[in-house]
ROGUVEX-268409 format. One record per residue: x, y, z of N, C-alpha, C, CB in turn; residue number from 1; residue in one letter. Coordinates in steps of 0.1 Angstrom, whole numbers. Glycine has a CB too. Example, Ala and Ser with C-alpha at 12.3 -4.5 7.8 and 13.67 -1.06 7.14 Angstrom:
+-------+-------+-------+-------+-------+-------+-------+-------+-------+-------+-------+-------+---------+------+
!   npx !   npy !   npz !  capx !  capy !  capz !   cpx !   cpy !   cpz !  cbpx !  cbpy !  cbpz ! drenlum ! seti !
+-------+-------+-------+-------+-------+-------+-------+-------+-------+-------+-------+-------+---------+------+
!   132 !   -57 !    78 !   123 !   -45 !    78 !   132 !   -33 !    78 !   113 !   -45 !    90 !       1 !    A !
!   128 !   -22 !    71 !   137 !   -11 !    71 !   129 !     0 !    79 !   141 !    -6 !    57 !       2 !    S !
+-------+-------+-------+-------+-------+-------+-------+-------+-------+-------+-------+-------+---------+------+
This chain:
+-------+-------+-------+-------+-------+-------+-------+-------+-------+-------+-------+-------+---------+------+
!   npx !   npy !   npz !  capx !  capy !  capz !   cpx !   cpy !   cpz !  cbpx !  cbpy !  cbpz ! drenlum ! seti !
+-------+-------+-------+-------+-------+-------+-------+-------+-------+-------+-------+-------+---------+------+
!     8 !   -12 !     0 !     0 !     0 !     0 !     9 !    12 !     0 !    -9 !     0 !    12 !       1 !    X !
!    19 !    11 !     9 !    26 !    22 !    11 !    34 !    29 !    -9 !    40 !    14 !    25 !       2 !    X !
!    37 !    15 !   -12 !    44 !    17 !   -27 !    32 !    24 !   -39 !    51 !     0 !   -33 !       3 !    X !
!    22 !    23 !   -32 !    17 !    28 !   -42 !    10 !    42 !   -42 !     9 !    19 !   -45 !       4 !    X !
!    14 !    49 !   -28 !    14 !    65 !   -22 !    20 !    66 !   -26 !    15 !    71 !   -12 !       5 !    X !
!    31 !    62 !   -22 !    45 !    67 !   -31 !    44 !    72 !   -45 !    55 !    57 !   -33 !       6 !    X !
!    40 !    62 !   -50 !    34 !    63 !   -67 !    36 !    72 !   -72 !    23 !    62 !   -70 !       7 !    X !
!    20 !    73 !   -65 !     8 !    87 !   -64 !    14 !    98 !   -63 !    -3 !    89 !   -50 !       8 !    X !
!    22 !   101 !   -55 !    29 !   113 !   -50 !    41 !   120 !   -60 !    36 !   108 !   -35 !       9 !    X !
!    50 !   107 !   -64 !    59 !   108 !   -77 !    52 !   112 !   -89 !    65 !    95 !   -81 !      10 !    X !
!    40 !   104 !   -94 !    33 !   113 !  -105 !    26 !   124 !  -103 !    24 !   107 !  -111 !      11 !    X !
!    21 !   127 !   -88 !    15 !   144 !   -85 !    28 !   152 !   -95 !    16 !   151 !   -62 !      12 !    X !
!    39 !   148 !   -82 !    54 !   159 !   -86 !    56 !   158 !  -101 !    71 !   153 !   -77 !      13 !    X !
!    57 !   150 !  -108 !    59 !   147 !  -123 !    50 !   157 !  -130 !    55 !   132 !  -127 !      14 !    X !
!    41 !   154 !  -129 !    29 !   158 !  -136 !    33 !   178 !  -132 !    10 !   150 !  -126 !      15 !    X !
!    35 !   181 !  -117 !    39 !   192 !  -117 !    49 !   202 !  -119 !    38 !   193 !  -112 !      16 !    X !
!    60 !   193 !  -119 !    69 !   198 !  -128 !    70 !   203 !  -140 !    74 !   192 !  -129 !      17 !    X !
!    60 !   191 !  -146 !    54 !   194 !  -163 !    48 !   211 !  -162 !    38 !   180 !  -168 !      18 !    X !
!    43 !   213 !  -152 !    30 !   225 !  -152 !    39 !   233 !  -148 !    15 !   226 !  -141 !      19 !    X !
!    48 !   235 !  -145 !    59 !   248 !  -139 !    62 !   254 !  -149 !    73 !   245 !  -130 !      20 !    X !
!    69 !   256 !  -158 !    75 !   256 !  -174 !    61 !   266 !  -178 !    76 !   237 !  -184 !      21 !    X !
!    52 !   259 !  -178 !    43 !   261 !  -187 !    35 !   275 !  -181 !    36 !   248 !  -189 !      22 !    X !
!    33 !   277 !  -163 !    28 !   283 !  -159 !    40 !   295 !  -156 !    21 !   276 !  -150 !      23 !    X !
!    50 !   293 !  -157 !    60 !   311 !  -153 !    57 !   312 !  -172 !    87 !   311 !  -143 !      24 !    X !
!    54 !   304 !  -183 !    54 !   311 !  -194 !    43 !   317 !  -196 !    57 !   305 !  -204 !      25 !    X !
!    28 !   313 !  -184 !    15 !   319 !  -186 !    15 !   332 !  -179 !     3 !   309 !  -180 !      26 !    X !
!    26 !   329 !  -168 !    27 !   345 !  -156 !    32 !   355 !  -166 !    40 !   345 !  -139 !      27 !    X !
!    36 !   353 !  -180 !    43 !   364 !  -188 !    38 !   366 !  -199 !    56 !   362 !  -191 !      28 !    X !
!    25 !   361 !  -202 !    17 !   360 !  -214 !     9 !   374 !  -209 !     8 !   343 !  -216 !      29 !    X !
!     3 !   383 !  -216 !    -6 !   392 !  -213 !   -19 !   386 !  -210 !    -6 !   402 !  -223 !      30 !    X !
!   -26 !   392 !  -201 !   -45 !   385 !  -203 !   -50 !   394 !  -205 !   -55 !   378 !  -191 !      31 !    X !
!   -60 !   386 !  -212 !   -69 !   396 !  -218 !   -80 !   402 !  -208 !   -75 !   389 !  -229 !      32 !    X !
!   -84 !   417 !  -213 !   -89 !   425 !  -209 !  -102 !   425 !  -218 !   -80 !   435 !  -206 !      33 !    X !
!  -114 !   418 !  -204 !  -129 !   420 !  -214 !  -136 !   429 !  -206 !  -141 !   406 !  -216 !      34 !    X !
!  -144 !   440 !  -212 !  -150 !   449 !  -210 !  -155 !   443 !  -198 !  -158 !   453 !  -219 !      35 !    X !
!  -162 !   454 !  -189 !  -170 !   454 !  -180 !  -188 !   453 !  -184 !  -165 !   463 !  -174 !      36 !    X !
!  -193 !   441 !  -174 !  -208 !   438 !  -178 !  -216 !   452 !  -180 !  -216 !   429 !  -166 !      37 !    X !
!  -225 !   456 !  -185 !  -230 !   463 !  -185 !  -238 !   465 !  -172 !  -233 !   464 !  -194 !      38 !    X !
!  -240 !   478 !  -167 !  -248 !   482 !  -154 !  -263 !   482 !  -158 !  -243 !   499 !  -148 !      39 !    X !
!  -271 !   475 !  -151 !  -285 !   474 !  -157 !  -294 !   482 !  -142 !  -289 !   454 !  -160 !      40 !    X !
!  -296 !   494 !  -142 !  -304 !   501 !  -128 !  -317 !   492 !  -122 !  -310 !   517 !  -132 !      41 !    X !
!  -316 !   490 !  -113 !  -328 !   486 !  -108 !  -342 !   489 !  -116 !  -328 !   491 !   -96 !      42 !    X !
!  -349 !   483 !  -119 !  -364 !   487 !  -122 !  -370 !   503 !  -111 !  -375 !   470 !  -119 !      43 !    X !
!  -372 !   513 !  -117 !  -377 !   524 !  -105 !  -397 !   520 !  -107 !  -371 !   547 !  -110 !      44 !    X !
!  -398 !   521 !   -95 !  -413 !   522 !   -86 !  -419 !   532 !   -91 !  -414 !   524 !   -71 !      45 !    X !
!  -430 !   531 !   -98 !  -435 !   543 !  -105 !  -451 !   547 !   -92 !  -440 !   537 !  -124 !      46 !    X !
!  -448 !   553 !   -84 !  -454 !   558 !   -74 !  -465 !   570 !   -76 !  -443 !   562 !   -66 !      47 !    X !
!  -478 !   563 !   -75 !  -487 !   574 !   -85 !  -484 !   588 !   -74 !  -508 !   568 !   -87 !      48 !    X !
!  -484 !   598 !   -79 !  -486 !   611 !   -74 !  -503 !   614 !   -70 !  -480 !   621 !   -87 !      49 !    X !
!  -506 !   620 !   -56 !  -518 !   623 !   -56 !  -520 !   639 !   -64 !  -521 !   623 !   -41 !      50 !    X !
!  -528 !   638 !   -69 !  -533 !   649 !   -77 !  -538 !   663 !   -70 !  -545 !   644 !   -84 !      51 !    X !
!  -531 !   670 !   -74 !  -528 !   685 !   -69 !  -543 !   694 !   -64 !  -520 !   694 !   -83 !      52 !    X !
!  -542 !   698 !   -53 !  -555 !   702 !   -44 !  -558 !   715 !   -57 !  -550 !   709 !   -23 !      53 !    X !
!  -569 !   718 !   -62 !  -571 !   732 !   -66 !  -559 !   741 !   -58 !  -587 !   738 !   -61 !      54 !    X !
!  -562 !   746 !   -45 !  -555 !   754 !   -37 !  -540 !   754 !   -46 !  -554 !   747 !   -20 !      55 !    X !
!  -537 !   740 !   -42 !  -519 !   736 !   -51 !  -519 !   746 !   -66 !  -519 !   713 !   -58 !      56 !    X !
!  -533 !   741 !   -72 !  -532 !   744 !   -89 !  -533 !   762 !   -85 !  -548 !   736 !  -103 !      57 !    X !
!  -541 !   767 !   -80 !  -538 !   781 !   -80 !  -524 !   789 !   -75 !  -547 !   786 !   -73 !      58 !    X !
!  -519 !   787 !   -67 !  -506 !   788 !   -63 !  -495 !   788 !   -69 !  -505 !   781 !   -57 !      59 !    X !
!  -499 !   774 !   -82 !  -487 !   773 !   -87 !  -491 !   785 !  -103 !  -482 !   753 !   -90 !      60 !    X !
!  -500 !   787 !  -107 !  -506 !   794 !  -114 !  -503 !   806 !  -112 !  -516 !   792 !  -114 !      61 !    X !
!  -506 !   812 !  -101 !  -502 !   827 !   -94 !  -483 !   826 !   -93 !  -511 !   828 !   -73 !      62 !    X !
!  -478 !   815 !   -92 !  -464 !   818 !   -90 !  -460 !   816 !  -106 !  -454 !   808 !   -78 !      63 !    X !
!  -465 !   810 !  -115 !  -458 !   810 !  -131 !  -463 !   825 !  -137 !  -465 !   795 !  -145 !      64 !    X !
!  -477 !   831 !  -131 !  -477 !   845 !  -138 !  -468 !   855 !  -129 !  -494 !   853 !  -140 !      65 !    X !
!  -465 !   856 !  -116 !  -455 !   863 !  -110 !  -445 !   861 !  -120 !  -450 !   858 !   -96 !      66 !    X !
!  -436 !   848 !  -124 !  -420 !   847 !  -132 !  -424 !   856 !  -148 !  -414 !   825 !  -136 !      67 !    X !
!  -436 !   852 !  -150 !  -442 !   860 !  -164 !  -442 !   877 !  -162 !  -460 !   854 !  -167 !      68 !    X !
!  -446 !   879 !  -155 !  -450 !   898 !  -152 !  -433 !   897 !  -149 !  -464 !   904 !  -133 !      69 !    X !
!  -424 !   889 !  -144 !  -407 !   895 !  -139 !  -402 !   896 !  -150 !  -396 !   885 !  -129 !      70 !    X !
!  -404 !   883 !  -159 !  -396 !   887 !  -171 !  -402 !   897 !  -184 !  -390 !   875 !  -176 !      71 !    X !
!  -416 !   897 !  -184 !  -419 !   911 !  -191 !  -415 !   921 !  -185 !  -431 !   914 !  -192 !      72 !    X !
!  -412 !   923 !  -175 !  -407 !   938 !  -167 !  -400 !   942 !  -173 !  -402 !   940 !  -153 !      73 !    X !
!  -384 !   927 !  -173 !  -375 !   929 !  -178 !  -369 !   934 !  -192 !  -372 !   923 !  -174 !      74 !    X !
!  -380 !   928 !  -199 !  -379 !   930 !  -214 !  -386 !   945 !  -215 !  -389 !   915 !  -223 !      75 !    X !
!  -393 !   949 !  -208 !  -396 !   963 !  -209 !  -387 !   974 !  -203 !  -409 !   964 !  -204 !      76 !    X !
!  -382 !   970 !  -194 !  -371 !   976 !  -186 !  -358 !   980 !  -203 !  -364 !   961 !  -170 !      77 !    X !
!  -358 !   970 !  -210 !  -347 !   966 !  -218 !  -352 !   977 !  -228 !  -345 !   950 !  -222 !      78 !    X !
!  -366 !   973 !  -232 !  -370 !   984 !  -245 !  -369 !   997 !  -241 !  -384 !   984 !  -252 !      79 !    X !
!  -376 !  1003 !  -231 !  -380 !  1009 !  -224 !  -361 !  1021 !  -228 !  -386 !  1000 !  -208 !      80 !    X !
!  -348 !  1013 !  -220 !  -339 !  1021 !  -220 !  -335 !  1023 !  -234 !  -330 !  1017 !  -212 !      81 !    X !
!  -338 !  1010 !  -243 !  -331 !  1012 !  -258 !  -341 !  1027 !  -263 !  -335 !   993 !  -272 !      82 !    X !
!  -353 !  1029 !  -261 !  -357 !  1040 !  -265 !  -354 !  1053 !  -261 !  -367 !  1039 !  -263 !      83 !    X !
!  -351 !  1051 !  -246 !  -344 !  1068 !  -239 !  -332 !  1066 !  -247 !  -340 !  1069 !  -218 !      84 !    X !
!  -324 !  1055 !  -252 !  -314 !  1056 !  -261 !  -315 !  1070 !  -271 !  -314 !  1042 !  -268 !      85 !    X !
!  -322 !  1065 !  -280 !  -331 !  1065 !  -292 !  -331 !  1081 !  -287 !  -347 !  1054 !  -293 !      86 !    X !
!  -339 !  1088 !  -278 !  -344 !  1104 !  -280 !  -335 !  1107 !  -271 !  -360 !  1109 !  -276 !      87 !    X !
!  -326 !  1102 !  -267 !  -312 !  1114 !  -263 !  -304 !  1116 !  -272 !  -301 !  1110 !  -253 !      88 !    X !
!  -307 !  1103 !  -280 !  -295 !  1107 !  -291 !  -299 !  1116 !  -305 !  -289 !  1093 !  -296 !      89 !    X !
!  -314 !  1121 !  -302 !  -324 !  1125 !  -311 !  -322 !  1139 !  -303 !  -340 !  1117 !  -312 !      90 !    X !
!  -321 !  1144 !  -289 !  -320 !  1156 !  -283 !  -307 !  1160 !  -288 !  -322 !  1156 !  -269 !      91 !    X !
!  -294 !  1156 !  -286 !  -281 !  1156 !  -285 !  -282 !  1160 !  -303 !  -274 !  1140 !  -279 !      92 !    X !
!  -288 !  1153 !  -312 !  -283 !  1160 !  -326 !  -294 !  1171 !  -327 !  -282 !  1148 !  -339 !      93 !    X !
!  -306 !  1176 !  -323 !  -314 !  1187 !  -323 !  -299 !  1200 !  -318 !  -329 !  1184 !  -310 !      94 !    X !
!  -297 !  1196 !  -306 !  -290 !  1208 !  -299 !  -274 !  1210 !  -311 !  -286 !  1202 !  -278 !      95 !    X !
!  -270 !  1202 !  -312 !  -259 !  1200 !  -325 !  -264 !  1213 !  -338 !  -262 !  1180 !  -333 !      96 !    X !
!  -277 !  1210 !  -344 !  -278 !  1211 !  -355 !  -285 !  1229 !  -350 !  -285 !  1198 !  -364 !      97 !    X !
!  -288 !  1227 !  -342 !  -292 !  1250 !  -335 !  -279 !  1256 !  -333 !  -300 !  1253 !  -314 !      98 !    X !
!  -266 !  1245 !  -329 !  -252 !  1253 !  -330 !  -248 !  1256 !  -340 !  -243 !  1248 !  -325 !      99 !    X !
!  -250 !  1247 !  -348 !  -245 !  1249 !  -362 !  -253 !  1257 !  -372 !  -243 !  1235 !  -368 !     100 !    X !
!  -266 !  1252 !  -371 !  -275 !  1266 !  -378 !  -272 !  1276 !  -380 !  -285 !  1270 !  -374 !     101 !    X !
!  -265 !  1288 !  -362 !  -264 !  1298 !  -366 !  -251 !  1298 !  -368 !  -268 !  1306 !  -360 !     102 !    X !
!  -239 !  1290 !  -369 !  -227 !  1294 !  -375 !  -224 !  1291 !  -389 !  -217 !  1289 !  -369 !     103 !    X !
!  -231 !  1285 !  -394 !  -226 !  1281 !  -410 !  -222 !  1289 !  -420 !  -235 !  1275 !  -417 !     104 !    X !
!  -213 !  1287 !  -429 !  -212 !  1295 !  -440 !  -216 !  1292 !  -450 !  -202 !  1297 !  -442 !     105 !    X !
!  -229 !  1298 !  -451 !  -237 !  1292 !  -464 !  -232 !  1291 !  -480 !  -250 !  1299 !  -464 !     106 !    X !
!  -220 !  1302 !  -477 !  -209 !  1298 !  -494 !  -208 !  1292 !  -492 !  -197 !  1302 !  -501 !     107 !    X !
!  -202 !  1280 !  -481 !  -192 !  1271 !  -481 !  -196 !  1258 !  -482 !  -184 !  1273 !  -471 !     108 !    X !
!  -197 !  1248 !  -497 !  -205 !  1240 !  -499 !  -204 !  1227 !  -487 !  -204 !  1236 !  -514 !     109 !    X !
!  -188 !  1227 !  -488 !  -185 !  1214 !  -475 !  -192 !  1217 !  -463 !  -169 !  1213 !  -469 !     110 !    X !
!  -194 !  1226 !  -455 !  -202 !  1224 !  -445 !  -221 !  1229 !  -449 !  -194 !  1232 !  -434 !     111 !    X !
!  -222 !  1231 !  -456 !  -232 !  1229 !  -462 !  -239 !  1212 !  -460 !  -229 !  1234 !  -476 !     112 !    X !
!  -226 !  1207 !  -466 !  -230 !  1191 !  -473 !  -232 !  1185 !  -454 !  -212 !  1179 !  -488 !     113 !    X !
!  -220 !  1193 !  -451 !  -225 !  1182 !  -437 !  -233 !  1187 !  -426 !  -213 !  1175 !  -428 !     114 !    X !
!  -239 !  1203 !  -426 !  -250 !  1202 !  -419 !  -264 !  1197 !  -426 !  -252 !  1215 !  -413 !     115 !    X !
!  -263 !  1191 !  -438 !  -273 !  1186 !  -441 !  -271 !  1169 !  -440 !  -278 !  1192 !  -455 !     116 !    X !
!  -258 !  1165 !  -441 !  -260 !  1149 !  -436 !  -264 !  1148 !  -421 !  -245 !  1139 !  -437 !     117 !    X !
!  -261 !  1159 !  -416 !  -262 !  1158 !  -399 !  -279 !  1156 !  -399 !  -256 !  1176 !  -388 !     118 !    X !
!  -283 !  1168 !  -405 !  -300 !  1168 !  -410 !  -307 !  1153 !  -411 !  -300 !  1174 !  -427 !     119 !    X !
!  -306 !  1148 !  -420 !  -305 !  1136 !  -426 !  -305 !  1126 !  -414 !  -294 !  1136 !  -435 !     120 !    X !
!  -293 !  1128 !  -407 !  -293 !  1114 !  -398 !  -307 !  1119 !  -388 !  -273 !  1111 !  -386 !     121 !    X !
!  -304 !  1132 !  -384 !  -313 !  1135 !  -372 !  -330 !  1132 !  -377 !  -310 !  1152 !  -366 !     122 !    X !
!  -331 !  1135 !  -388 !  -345 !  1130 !  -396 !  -350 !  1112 !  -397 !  -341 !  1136 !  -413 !     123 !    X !
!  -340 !  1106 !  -400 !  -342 !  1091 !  -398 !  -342 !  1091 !  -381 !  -329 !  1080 !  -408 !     124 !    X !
!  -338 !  1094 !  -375 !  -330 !  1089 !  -361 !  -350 !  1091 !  -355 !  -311 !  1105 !  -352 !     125 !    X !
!  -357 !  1107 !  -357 !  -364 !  1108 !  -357 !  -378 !  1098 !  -359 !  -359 !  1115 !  -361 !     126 !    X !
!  -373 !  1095 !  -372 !  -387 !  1085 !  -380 !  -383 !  1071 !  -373 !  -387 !  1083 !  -402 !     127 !    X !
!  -375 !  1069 !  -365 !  -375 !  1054 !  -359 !  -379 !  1056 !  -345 !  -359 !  1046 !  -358 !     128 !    X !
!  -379 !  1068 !  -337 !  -382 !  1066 !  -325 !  -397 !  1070 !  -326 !  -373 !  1074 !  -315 !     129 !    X !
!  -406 !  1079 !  -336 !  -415 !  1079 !  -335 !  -425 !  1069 !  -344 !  -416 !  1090 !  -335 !     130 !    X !
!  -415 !  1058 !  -351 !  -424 !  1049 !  -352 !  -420 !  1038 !  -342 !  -424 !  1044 !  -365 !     131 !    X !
!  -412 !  1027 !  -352 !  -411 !  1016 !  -343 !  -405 !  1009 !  -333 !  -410 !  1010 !  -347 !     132 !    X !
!  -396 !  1021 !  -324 !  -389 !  1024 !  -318 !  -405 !  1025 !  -304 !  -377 !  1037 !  -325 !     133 !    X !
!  -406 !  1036 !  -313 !  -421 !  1035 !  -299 !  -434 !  1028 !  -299 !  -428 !  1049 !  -295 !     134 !    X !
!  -434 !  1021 !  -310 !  -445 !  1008 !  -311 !  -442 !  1002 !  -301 !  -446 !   998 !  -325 !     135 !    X !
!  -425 !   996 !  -307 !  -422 !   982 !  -297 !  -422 !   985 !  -285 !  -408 !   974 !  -298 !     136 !    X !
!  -421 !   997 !  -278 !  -420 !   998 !  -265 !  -435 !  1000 !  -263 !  -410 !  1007 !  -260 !     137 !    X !
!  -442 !  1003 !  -269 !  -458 !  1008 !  -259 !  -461 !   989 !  -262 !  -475 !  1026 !  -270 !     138 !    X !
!  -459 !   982 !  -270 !  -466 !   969 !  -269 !  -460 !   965 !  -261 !  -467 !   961 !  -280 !     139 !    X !
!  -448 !   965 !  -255 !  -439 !   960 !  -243 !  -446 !   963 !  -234 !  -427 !   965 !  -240 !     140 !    X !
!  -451 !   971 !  -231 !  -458 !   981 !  -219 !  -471 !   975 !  -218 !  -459 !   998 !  -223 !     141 !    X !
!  -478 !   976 !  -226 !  -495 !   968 !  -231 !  -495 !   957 !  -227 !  -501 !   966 !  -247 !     142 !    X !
!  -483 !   945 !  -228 !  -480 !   932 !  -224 !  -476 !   929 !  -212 !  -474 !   928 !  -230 !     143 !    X !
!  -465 !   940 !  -206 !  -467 !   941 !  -188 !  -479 !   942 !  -181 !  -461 !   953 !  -183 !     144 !    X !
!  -485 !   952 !  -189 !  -497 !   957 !  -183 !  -505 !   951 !  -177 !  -503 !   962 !  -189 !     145 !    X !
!  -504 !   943 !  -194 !  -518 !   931 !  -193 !  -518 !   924 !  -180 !  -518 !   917 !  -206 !     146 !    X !
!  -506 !   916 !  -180 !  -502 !   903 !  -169 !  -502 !   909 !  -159 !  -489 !   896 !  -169 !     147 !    X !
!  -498 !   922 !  -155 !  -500 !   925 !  -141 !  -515 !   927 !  -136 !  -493 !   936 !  -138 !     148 !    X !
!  -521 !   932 !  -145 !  -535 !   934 !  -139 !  -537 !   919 !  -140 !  -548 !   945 !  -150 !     149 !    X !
!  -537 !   909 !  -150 !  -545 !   897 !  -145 !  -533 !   887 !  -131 !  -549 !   886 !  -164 !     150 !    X !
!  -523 !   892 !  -125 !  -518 !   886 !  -116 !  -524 !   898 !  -106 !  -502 !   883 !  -118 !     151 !    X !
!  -529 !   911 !  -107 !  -534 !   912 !   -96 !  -554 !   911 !   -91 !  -526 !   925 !   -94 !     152 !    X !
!  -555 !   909 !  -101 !  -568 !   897 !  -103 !  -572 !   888 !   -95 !  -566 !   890 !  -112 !     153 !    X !
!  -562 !   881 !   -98 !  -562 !   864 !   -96 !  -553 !   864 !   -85 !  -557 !   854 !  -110 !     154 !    X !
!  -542 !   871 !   -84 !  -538 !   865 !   -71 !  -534 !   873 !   -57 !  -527 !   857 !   -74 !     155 !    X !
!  -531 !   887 !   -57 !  -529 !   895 !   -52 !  -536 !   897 !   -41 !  -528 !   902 !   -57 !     156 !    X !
!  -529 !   898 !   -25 !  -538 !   901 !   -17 !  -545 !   885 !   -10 !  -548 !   911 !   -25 !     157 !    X !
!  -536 !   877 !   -14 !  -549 !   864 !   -10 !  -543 !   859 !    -3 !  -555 !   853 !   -21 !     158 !    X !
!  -545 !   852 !     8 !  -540 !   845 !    24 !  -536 !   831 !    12 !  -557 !   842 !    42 !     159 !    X !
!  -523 !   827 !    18 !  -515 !   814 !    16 !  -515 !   811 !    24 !  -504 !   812 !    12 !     160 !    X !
!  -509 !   792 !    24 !  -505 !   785 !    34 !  -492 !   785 !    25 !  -513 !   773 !    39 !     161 !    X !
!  -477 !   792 !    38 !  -467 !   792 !    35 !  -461 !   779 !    28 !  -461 !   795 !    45 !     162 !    X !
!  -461 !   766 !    39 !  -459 !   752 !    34 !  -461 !   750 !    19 !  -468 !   742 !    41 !     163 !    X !
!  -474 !   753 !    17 !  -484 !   745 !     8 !  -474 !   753 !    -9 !  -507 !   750 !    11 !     164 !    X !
!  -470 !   766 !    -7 !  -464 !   772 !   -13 !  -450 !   774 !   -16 !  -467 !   777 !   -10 !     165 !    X !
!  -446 !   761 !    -6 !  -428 !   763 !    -9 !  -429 !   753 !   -17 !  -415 !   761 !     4 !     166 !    X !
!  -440 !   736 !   -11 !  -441 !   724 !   -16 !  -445 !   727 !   -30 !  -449 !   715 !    -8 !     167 !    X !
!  -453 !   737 !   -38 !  -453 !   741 !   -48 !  -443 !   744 !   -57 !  -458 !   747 !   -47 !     168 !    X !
!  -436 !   754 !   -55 !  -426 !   759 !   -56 !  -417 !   746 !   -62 !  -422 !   765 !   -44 !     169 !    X !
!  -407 !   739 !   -51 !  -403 !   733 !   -53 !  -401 !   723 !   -65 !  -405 !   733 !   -45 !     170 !    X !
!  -414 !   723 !   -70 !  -419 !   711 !   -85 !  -422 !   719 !   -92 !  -431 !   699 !   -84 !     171 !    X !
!  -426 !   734 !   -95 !  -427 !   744 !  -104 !  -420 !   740 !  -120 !  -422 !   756 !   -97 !     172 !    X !
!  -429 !   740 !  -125 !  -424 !   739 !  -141 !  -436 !   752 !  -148 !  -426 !   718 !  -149 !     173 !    X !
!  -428 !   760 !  -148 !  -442 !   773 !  -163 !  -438 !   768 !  -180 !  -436 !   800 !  -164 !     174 !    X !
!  -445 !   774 !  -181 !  -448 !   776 !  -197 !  -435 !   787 !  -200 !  -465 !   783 !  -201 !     175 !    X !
!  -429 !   790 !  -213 !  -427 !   802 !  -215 !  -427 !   812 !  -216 !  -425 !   804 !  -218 !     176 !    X !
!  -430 !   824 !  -210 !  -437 !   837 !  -211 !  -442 !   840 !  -219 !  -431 !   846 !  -209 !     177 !    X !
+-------+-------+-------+-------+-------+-------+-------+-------+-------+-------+-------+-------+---------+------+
């Protein structure tokens, strides 16, 4: 019995010898590199939402025309200065062309030619602020207007529940102005 442990043991070592050779030539072989499994997220719990109290729907209504009346302000704030632009720079060549009026030398064709380009600009400069220079701003104005009267309509003046109003807030999505 004993001779045949022995054996056993001689062919283990044999056999492993054989595998040595072969394994410091596998420790020097590169391995290969396979991607990583793809991440698959958990399935998410689609958790019905209870449906928003009126109270909720006005609140959040009164706060998307508030952001609406802020940024018309702003867009009117914007026209509003491009136009004071517009008739300063329409005062500024009036007062120009009274200095020059009474100094000109009416022989003298060159300044002739350029108190009449001056003319000229202050005449167009003119026909833009009293057209569409001040269309766009009075419709700017008509469109503030509007929204504020219908935000102080609808919501101005009316008792909240603070909570109920931040929890609003919070999930707020408007329309675009």
């Amino acid at each position: 019995m004993r001779l045949s442990s022995l054996r056993r043991a001689a062919l283990v070592c044999a056999g492993l010898a054989m595998l040595v050779p072969g394994a410091a030539a596998m420790a020097q072989a590169p391995v290969p590199v396979y991607p990583a499994p793809p991440v698959i997220p958990p399935p998410v719990a689609v958790v019905p939402t209870a449906p928003a109290s009126p109270e909720a729907a006005e609140i959040g209504a009164c706060l998307c025309l508030r952001q609406a009346v802020d940024a018309l302000g702003a867009q009117m704030a914007g026209g509003r200065q491009s136009y004071d632009q517009t008739v300063s720079e329409l005062s500024r060549l009036d007062a120009q062309l009274e200095q020059e009026r009474g100094s000109i030398d009416v022989n003298n064709p060159v300044a002739v030619a350029r108190f009449r380009q001056l003319l000229q600009q202050r005449d167009a400069l003119y026909r833009r602020s009293s057209g569409p220079a001040l269309s766009d701003v009075s419709q700017l104005v008509a469109r503030y207007n509007a929204r504020v009267n219908e935000y102080n309509a609808r919501c101005a003046d009316r008792p909240r529940n603070p909570a109920l109003i931040a929890n609003v807030q919070a999930t707020l999505t408007c329309p675009p102005p």
